[in-house]
C-alpha positions as a Markdown table, in Angstrom:
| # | Residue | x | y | z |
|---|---|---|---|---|
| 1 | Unk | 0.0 | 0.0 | 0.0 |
| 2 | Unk | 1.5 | 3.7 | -0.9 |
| 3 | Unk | 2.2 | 5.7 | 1.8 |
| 4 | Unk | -0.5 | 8.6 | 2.1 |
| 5 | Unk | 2.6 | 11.4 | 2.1 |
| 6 | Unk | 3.4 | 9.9 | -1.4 |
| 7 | Unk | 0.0 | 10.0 | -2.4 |
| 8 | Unk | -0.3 | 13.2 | -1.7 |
| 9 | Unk | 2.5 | 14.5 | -4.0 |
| 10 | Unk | 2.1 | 12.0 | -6.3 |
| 11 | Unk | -1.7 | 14.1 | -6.8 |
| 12 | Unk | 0.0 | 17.1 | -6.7 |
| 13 | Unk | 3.1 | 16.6 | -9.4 |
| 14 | Unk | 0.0 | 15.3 | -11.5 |
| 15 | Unk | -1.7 | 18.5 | -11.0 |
| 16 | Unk | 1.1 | 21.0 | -11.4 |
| 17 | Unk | 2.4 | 18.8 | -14.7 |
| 18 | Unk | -1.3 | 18.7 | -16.0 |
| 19 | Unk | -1.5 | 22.4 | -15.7 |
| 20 | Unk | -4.1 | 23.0 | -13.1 |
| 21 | Unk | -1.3 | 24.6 | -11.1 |
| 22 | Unk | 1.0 | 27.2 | -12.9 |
| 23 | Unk | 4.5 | 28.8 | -12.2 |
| 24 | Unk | 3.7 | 31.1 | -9.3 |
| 25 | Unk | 0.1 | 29.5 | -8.0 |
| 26 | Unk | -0.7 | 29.1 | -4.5 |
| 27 | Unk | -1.4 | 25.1 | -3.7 |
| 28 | Unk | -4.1 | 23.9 | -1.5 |
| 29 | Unk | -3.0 | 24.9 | 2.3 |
| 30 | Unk | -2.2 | 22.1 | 4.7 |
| 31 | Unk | -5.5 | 22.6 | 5.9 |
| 32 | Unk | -7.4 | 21.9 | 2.9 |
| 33 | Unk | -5.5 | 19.0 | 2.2 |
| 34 | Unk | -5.4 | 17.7 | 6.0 |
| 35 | Unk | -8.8 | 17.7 | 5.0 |
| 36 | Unk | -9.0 | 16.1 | 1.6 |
| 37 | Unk | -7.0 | 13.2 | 1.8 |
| 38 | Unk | -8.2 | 12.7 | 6.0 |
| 39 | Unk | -4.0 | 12.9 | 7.2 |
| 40 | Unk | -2.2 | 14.3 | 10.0 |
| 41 | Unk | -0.5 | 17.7 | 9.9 |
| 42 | Unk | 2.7 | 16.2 | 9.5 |
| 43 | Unk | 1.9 | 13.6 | 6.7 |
| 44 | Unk | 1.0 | 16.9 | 4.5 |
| 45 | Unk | 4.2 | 18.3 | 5.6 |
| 46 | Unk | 6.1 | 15.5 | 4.4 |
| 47 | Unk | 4.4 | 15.3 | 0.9 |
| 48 | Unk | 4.9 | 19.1 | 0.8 |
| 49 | Unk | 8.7 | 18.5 | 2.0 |
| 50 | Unk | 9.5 | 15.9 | -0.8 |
| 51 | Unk | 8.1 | 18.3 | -3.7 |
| 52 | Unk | 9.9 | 21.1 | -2.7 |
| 53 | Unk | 13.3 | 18.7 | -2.6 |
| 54 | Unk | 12.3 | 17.8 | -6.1 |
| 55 | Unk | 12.1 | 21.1 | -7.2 |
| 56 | Unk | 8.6 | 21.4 | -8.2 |
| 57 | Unk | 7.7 | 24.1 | -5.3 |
| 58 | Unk | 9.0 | 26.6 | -3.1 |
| 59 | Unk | 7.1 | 27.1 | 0.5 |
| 60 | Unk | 7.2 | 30.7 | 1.7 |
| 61 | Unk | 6.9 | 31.2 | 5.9 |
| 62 | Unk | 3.4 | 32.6 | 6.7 |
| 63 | Unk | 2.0 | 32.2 | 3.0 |
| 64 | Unk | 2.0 | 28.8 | 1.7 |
| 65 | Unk | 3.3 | 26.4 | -0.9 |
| 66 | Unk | 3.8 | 27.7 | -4.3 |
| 67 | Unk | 4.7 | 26.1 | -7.7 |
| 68 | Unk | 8.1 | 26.9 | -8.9 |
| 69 | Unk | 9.1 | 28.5 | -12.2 |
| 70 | Unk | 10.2 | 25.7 | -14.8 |
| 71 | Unk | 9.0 | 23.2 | -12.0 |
| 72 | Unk | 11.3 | 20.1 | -11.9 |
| 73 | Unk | 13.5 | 21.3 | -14.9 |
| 74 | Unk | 15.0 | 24.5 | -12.9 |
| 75 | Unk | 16.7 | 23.2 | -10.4 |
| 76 | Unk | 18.1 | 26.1 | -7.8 |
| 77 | Unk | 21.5 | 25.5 | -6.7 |
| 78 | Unk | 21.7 | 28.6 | -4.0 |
| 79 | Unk | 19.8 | 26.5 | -1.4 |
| 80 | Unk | 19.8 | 26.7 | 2.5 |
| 81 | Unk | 18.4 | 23.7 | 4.3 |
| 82 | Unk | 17.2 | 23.8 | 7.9 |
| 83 | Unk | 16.9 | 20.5 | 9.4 |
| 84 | Unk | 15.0 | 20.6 | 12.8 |
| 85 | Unk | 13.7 | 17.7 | 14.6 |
| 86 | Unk | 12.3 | 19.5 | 17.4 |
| 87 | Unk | 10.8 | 22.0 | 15.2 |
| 88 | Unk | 6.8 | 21.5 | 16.8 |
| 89 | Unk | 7.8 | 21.0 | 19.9 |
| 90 | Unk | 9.0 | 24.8 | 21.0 |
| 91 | Unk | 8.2 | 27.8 | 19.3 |
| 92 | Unk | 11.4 | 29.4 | 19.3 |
| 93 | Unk | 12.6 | 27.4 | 16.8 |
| 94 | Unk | 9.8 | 28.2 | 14.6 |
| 95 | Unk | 10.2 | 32.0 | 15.1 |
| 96 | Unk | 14.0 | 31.4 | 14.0 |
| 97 | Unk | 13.5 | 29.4 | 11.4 |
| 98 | Unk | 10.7 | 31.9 | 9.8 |
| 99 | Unk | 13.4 | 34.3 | 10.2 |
| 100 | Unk | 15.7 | 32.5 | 8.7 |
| 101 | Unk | 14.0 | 31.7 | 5.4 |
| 102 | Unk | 13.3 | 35.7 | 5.5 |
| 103 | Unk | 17.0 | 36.8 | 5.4 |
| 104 | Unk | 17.4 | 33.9 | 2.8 |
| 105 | Unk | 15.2 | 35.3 | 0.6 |
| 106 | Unk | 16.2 | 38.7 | 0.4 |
| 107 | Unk | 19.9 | 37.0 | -0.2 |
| 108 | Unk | 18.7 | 35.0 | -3.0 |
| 109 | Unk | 18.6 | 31.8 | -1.6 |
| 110 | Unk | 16.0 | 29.3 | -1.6 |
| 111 | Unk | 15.3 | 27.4 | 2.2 |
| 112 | Unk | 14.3 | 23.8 | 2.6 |
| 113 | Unk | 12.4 | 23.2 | 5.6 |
| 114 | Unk | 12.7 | 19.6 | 7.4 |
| 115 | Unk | 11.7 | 19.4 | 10.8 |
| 116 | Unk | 8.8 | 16.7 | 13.2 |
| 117 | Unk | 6.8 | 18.3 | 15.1 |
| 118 | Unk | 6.5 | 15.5 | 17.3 |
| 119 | Unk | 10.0 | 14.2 | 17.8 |
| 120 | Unk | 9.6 | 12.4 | 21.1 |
| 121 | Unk | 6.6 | 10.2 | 20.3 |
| 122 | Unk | 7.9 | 8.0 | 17.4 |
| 123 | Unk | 11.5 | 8.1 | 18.2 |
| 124 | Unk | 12.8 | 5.6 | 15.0 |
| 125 | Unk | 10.6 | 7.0 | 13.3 |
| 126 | Unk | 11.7 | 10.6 | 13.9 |
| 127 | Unk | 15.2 | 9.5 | 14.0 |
| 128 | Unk | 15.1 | 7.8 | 10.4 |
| 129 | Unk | 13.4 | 10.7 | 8.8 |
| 130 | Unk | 15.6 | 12.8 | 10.0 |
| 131 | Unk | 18.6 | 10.5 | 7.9 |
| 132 | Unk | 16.2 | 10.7 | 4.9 |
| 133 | Unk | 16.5 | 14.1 | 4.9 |
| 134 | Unk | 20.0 | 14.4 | 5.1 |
| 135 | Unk | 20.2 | 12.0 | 2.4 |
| 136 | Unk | 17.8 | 14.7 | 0.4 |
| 137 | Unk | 19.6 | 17.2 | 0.9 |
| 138 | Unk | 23.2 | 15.8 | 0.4 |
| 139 | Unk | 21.6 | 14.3 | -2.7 |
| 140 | Unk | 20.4 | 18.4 | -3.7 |
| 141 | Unk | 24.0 | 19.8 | -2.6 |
| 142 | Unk | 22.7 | 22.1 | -0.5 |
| 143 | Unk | 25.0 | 25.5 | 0.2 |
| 144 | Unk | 25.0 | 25.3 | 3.6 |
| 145 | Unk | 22.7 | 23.7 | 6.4 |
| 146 | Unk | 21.1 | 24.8 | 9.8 |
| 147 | Unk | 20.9 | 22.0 | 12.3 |
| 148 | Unk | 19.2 | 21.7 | 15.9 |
| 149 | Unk | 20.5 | 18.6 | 16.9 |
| 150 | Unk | 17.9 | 15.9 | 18.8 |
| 151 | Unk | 17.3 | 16.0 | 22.5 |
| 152 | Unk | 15.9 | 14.1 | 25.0 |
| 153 | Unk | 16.3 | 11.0 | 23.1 |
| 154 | Unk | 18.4 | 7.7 | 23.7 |
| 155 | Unk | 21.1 | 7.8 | 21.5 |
| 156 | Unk | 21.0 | 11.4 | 20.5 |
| 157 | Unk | 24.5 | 11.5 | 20.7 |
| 158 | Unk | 25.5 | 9.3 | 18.0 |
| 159 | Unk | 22.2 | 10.6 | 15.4 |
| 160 | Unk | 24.1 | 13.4 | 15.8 |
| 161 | Unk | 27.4 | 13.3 | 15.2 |
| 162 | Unk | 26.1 | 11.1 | 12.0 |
| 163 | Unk | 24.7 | 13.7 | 10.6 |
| 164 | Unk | 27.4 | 16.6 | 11.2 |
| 165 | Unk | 30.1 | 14.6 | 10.0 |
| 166 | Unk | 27.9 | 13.5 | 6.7 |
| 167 | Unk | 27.5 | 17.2 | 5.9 |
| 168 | Unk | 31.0 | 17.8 | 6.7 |
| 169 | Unk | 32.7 | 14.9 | 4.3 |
| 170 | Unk | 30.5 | 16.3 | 1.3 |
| 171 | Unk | 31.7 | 19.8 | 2.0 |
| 172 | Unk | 28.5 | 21.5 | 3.4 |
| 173 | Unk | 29.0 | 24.4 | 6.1 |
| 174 | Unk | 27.1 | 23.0 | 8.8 |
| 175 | Unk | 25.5 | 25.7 | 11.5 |
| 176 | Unk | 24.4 | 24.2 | 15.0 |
| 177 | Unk | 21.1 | 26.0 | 16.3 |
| 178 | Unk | 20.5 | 26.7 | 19.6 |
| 179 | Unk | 22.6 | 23.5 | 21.3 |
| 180 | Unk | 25.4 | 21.8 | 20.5 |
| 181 | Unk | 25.7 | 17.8 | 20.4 |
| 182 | Unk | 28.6 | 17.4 | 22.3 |
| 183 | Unk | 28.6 | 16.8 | 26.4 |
| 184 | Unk | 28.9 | 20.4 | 28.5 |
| 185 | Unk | 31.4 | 21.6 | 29.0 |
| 186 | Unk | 33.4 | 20.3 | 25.7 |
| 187 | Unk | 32.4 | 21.5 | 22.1 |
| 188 | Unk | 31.9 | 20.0 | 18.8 |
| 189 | Unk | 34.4 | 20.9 | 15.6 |
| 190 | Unk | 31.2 | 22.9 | 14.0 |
| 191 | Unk | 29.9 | 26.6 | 14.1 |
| 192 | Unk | 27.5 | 27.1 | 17.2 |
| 193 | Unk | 24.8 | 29.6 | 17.5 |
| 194 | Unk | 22.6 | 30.4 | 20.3 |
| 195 | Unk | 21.9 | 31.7 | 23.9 |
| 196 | Unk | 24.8 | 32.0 | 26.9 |
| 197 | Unk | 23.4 | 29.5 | 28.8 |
| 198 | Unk | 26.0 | 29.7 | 31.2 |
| 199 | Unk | 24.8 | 33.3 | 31.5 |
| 200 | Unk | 21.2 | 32.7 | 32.0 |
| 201 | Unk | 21.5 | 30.6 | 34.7 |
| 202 | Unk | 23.3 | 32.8 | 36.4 |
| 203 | Unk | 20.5 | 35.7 | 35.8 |
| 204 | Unk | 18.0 | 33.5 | 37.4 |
| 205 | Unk | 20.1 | 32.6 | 40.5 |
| 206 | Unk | 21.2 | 35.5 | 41.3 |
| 207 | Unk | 17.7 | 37.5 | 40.9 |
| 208 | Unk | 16.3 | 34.7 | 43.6 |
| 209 | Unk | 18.7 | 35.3 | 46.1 |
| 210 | Unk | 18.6 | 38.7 | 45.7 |
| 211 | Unk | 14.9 | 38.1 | 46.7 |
| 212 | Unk | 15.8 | 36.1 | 49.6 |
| 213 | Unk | 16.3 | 32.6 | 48.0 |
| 214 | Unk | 19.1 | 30.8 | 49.6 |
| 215 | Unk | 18.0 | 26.9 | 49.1 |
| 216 | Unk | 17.8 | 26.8 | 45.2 |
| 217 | Unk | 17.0 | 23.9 | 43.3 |
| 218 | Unk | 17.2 | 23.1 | 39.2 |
| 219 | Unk | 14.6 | 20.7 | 37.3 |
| 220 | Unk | 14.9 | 19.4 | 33.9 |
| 221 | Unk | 14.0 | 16.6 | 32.2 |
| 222 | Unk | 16.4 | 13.5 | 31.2 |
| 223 | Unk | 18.3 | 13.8 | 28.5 |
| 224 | Unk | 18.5 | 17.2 | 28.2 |
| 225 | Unk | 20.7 | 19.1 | 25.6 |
| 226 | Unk | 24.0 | 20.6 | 26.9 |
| 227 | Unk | 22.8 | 23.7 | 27.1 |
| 228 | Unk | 20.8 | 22.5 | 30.8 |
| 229 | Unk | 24.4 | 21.8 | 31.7 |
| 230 | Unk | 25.6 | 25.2 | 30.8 |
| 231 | Unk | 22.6 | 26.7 | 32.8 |
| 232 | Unk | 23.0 | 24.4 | 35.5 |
| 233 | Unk | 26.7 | 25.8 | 36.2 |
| 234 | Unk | 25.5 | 29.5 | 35.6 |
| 235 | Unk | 23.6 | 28.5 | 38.9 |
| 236 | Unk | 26.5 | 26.8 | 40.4 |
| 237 | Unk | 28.6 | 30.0 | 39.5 |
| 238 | Unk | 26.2 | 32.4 | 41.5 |
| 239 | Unk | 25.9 | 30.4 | 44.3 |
| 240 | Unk | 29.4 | 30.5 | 44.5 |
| 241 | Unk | 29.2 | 34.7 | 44.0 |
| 242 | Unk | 27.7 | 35.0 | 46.9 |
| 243 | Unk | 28.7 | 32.5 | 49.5 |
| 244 | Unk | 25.7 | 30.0 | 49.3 |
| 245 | Unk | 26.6 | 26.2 | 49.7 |
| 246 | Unk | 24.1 | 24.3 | 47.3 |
| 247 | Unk | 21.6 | 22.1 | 49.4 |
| 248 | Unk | 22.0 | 17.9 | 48.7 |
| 249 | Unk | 20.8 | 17.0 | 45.7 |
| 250 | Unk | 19.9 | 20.4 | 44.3 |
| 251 | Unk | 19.9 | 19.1 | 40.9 |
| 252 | Unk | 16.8 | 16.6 | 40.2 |
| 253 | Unk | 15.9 | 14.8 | 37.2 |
| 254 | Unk | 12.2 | 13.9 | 35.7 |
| 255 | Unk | 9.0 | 14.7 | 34.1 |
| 256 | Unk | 7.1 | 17.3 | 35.8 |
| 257 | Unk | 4.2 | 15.8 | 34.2 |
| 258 | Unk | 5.0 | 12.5 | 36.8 |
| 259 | Unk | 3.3 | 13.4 | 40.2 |
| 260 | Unk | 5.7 | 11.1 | 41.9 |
| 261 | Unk | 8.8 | 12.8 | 40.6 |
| 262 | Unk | 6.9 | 15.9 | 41.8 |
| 263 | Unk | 6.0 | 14.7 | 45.3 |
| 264 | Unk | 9.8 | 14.1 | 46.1 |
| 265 | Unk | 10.2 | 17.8 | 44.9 |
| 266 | Unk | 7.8 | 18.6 | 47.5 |
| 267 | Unk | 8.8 | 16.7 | 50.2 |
| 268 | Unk | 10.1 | 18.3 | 53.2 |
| 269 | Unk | 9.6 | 21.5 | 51.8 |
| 270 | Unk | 13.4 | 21.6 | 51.3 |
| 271 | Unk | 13.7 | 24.6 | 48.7 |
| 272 | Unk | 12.5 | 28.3 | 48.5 |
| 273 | Unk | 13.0 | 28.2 | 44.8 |
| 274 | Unk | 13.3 | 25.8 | 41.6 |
| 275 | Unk | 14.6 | 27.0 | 38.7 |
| 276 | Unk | 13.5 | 24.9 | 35.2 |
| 277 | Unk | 15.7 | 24.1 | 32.3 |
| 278 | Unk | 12.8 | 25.8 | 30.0 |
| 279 | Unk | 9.4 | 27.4 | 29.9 |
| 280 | Unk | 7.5 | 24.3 | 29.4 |
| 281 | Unk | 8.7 | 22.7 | 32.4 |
| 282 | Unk | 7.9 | 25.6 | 34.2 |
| 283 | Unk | 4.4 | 25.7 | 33.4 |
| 284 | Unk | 4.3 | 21.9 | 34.1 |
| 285 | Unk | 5.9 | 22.1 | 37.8 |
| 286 | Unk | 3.8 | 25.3 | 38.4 |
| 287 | Unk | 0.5 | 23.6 | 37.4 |
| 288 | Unk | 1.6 | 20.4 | 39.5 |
| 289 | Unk | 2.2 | 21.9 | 42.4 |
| 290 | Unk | -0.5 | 23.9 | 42.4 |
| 291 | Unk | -2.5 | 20.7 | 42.2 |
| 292 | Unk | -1.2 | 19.5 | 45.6 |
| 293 | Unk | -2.0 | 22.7 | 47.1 |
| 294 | Unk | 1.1 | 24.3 | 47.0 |
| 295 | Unk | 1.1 | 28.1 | 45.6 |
| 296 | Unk | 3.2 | 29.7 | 43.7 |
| 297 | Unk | 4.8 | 32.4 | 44.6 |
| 298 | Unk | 3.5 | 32.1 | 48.0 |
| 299 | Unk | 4.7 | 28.8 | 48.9 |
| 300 | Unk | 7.9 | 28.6 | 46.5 |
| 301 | Unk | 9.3 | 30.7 | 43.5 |
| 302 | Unk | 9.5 | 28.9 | 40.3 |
| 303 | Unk | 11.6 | 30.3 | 37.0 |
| 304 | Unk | 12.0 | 29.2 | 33.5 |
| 305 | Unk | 14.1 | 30.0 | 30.1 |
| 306 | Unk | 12.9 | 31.1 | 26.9 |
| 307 | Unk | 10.1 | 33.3 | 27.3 |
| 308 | Unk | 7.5 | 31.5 | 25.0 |
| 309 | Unk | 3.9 | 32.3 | 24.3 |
| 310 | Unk | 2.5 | 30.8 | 27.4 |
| 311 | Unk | 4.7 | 31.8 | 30.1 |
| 312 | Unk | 2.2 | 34.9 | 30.2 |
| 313 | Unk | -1.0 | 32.4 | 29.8 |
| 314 | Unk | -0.7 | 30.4 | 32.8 |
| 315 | Unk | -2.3 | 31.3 | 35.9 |
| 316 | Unk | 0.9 | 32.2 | 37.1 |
| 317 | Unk | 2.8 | 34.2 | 34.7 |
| 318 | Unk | 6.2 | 32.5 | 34.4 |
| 319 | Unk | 9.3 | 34.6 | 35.3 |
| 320 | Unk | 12.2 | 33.6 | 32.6 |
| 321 | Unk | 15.1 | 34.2 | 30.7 |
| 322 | Unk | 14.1 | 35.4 | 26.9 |
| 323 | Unk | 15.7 | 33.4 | 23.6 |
| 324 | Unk | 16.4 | 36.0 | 21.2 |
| 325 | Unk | 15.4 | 34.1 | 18.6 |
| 326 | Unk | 15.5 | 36.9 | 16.0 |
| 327 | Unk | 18.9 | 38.2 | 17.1 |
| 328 | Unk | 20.0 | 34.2 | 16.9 |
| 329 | Unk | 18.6 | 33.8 | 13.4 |
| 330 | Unk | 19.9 | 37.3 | 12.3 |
| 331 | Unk | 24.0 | 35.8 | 13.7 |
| 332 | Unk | 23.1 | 32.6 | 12.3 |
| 333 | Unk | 22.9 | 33.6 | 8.7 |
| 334 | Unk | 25.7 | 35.9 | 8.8 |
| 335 | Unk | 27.6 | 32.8 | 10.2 |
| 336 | Unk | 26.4 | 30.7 | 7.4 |
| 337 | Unk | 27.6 | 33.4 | 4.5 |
| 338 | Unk | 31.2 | 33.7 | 6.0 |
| 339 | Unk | 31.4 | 30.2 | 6.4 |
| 340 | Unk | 30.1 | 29.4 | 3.1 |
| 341 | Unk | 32.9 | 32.3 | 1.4 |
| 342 | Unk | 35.9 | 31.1 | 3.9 |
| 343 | Unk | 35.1 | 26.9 | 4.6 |
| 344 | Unk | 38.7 | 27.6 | 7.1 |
| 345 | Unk | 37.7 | 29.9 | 9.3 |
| 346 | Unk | 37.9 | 27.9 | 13.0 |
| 347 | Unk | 35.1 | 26.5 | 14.5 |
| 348 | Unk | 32.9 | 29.3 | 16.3 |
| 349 | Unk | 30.3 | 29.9 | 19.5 |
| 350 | Unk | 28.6 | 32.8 | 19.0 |
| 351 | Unk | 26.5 | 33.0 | 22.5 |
| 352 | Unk | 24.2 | 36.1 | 22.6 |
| 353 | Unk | 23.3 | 37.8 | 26.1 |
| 354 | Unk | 20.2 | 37.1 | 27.9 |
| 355 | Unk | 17.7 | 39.1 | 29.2 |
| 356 | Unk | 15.7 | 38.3 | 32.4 |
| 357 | Unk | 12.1 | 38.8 | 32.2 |
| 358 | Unk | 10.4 | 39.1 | 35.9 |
| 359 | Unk | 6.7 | 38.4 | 36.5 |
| 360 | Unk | 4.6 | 37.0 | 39.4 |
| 361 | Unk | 6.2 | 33.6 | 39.6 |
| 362 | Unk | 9.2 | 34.4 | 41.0 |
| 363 | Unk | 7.9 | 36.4 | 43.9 |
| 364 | Unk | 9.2 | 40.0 | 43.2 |
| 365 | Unk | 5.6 | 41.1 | 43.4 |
| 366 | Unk | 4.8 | 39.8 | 46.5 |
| 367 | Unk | 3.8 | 41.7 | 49.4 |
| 368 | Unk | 6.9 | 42.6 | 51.9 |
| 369 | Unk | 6.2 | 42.4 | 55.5 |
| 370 | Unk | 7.0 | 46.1 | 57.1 |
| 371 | Unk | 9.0 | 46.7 | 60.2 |
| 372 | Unk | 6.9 | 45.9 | 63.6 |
| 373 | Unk | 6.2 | 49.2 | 64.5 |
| 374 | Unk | 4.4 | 48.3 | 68.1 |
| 375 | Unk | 6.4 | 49.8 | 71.2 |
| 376 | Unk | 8.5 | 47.6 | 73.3 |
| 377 | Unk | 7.7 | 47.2 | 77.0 |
């Protein structure tokens, strides 16, 4: 039985060569054809992803899927290919990546998008199209390619370093997004962009104590990139600033999501403060505890990193460190052009500064107690 993604170009190569689709039309949107053929979001996306390899269309961020000019016979050889397997989990990487096939635009190059939106649910699954695409893109010779390596996977290391070093034998400037693949503190032969992460940790710790926090604690899930390491000693480094021994076991691992894991959190009511290796574990921990009756702020601070969309819709609006995803794509791409004109330039991490952002969920709006002002006898 043909698999619905290549049923879906297979109708729509028979469309655009029959006519009913010219150079420069619009295709159906994913909607319409989520609808028509009765598929998932990312079955369209993958039928939509092979015609664009192929060189029948170009997708354009915010607009849609067009038909090429001179369809599968003009083949454009100034391509950028962004390869993303954690593309629907977090919104900063789709914020970066729109901005990314933005800048390539206006310098004449075309994008490729590959990406799951769902890369922790199918893990072979995600893992092998994520190979497939490099193979596609190998196969197209790609200029240059834009790469957020896997997380929170088993064997994310080697998936890797497979594809880095396939990109690197056939000559294509490889530019790490956000993370590199490598163990903290050590760093991989490739260009790096993202967010100090040693930096933001430190932001967060220190804006806790400086609200009274001396028993700090960090949350994350398993698996984490190196970048929850880098955080992780940003808080070790301002504990050290100002003179606080870190608590036992101040580093915990699990799914907020797991009441059990969040019971031991809980229990004894050891911490004034936990600070979360991103938003979304934030939102999780905050929603957790609140189901067994602890508050927050009131009860204990809670902080997060990467100031996405919901860390203002949650009862709690989340205090957290902002990604600057624009700024990221922006160094990215000028990364990707120098590389591209001088392959021996030396591996590069280019970190940009963080910027706290402080709401309720830290405590800095609470209350203060004032001074007992009743006379002494």
């Amino acid at each position: 039985m043909e698999p619905k993604h290549r049923e879906i170009s297979r109708y729509l190569t028979a469309a655009i060569s029959s006519g009913k689709y010219k150079a420069g039309d619009r295709l159906p949107s994913e909607a319409q054809l989520i609808t028509q053929f009765k598929v998932s979001r990312p079955t369209v996306a993958r039928a939509l992803l092979d015609l664009q390899v192929e060189g029948h269309i170009e997708r354009r961020a915010g607009s849609g899927s067009y038909v090429r000019k001179g369809g599968e016979a003009s083949l454009i050889t100034r391509q950028l290919a962004l390869l993303i397997p954690g593309l629907g989990t977090t919104e900063i990487f789709e914020i970066i990546c729109g901005e990314l096939a933005s800048l390539a635009r206006v310098g004449e190059y075309s994008v490729l998008w590959g990406g799951s939106t769902h890369p922790r649910e199918d893990q072979d699954s995600s893992r092998e199209h994520a190979l497939e695409l490099c193979g596609q893109f190998l196969a197209r010779r790609v200029s240059g390619v834009f790469f957020a390596p896997f997380e929170l996977v088993p064997g994310k290391e080697e998936i890797n370093q497979r594809i880095a070093e396939q990109f690197r034998e056939a000559g294509i400037p490889v530019i790490l997004l956000d993370r590199d693949f490598t163990a903290y503190p050590y760093r991989s032969n490739f260009d790096l962009v993202g967010l100090d992460n040693i930096a933001a940790g430190y932001l967060l710790a220190e804006h806790l104590i400086k609200l009274g926090c001396q028993r700090l604690a960090f949350v994350a899930r398993p698996l984490s990139a190196a970048t929850v390491d880098a955080r992780i000693d940003g808080v070790r480094n301002a504990l050290a600033r100002h003179n606080i021994e870190p608590s036992g076991h101040w580093i915990h691992l699990g799914d907020p999501e797991d009441p059990k894991f969040v019971q031991s959190l809980l229990a004894g009511h050891l911490w004034d403060a936990f600070i979360c290796a991103n938003d979304i574990t934030a939102a999780h921990l905050i929603t957790a505890f609140e189901q067994k009756r602890c508050r927050v702020p009131q009860d204990v601070r809670v902080v997060g990193v990467d100031d996405a969309k919901y860390a203002t819709l949650i009862r709690v609006p989340l205090t957290t460190v902002q990604q600057p995803c624009r700024d990221i794509a922006v160094t990215a791409f000028h990364a990707m052009i120098e590389r591209i004109a001088e392959p021996t330039l030396p591996p590069r991490s280019l970190l940009l500064t963080p910027h706290l952002v402080v709401r309720e969920s830290c405590g800095a709006y609470l209350p203060r107690s004032k001074p007992d002002d009743t006379p002494k006898h």
